[in-house]
N, C-alpha and C positions, 0 to 999 in steps of 0.2 A: 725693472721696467723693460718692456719688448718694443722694439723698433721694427716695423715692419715696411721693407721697400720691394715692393714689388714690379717687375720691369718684361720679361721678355712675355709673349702670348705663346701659346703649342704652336697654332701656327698662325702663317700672315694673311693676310686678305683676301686673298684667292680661297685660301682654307676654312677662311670663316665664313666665306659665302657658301663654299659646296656645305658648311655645318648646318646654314641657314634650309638650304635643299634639303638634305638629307631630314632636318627636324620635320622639315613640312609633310614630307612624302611620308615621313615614318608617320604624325599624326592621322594625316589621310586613311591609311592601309592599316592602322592599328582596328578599325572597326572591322576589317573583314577579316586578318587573320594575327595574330600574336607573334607571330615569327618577325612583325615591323618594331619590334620591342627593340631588340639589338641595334638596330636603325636609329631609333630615339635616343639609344644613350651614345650612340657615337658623333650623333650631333652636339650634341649638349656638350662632349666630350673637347668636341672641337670648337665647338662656342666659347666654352666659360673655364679651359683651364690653363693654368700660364704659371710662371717660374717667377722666386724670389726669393728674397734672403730677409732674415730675422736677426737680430740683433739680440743678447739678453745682456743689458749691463750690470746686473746684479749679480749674474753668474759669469758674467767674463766670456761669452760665448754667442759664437754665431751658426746658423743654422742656413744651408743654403737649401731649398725645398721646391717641391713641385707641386704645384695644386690640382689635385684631382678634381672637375666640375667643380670650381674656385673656393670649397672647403677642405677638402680630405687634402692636408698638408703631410708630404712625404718628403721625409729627410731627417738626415743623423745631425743631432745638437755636438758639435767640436769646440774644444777650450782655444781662444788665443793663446799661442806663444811669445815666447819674448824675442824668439829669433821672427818672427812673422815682420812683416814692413807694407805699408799700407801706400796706395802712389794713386795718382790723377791721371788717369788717361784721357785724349782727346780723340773722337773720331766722332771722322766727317763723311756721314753717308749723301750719297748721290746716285737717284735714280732716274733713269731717263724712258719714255715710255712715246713709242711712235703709233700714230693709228694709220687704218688704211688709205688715209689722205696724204698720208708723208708729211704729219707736224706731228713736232717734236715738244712734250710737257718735258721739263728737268723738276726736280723736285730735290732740295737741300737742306739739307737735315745735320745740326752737329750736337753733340752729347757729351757729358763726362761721364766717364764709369771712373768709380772707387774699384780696387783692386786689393785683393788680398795676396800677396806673395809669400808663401809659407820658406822651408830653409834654403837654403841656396837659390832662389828666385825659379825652384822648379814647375811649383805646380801655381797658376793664376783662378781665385775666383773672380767671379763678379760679385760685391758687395751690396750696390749701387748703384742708379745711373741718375742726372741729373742735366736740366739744360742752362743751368744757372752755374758758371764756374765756381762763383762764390759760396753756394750752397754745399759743393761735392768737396771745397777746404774747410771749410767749417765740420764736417762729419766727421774730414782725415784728422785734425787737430785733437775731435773726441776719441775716437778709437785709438791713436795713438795713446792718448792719456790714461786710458784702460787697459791699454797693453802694458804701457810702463809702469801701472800702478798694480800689477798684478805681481802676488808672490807666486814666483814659482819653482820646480825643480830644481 
């Protein structure tokens, strides 16, 4: 069975507006010349593609990938290890946004990311993100369980 959490966008909202432009302008202009072609797919591009990770419990393995226009999934399928260690991070985002009136919106935002630590706590993926603490130990107590039930080398 494949587990599929998908979490970050290409990009943030500023970015998906200009995608929004860019889609419009390229349909517009696609009548008069075909060179608005490139135009269309770079909206689309930045509309609809975004980052995540795959799970396969059957095979012991996670896949961390990039969605090209939210199908064409790219990324290499990697085996858990036994040296791997799975942990709960907390982060608390905080944006603050002033308009030309001088008021201030804050905007607060906190998440758990699951984390993948391969040997020596070198390299970090992203697993997972979750707003539910309980959700992101619930996942860590599965994946550990696959990791420790896995034979290997």
């Amino acid at each position: 069975m494949i587990e599929n959490y998908r979490f970050d966008k290409l990009v943030g909202p500023s970015g998906r507006i200009a995608g929004c432009i860019l889609l419009l302008f390229g349909i517009l202009t696609v009548y008069f010349t075909l060179s608005a072609i490139p135009i269309i797919l770079t909206g689309l591009a930045m509309l609809l593609s975004f980052k995540g990770t795959r799970i396969n419990t059957e095979k012991k393995a996670y896949q961390s990938y990039f969605a090209l226009f939210g199908f064409l999934r790219i990324g290499v399928w990697l085996p858990f290890e036994k040296s791997d260690k799975i942990i709960v991070q907390t982060f608390k985002d905080k944006q603050a946004v002033f308009s030309w009136s001088n008021r201030q919106n804050d905007s607060k935002k906190q998440e758990f990311r699951i984390l993948l630590l391969t040997t020596y706590n070198a390299k970090k993926k992203v697993l997972a993100k979750f707003e539910n603490d309980q959700q992101a130990h619930i996942l860590v107590k599965n994946i550990e369980n696959l990791i420790s039930s896995k034979k290997l080398k």
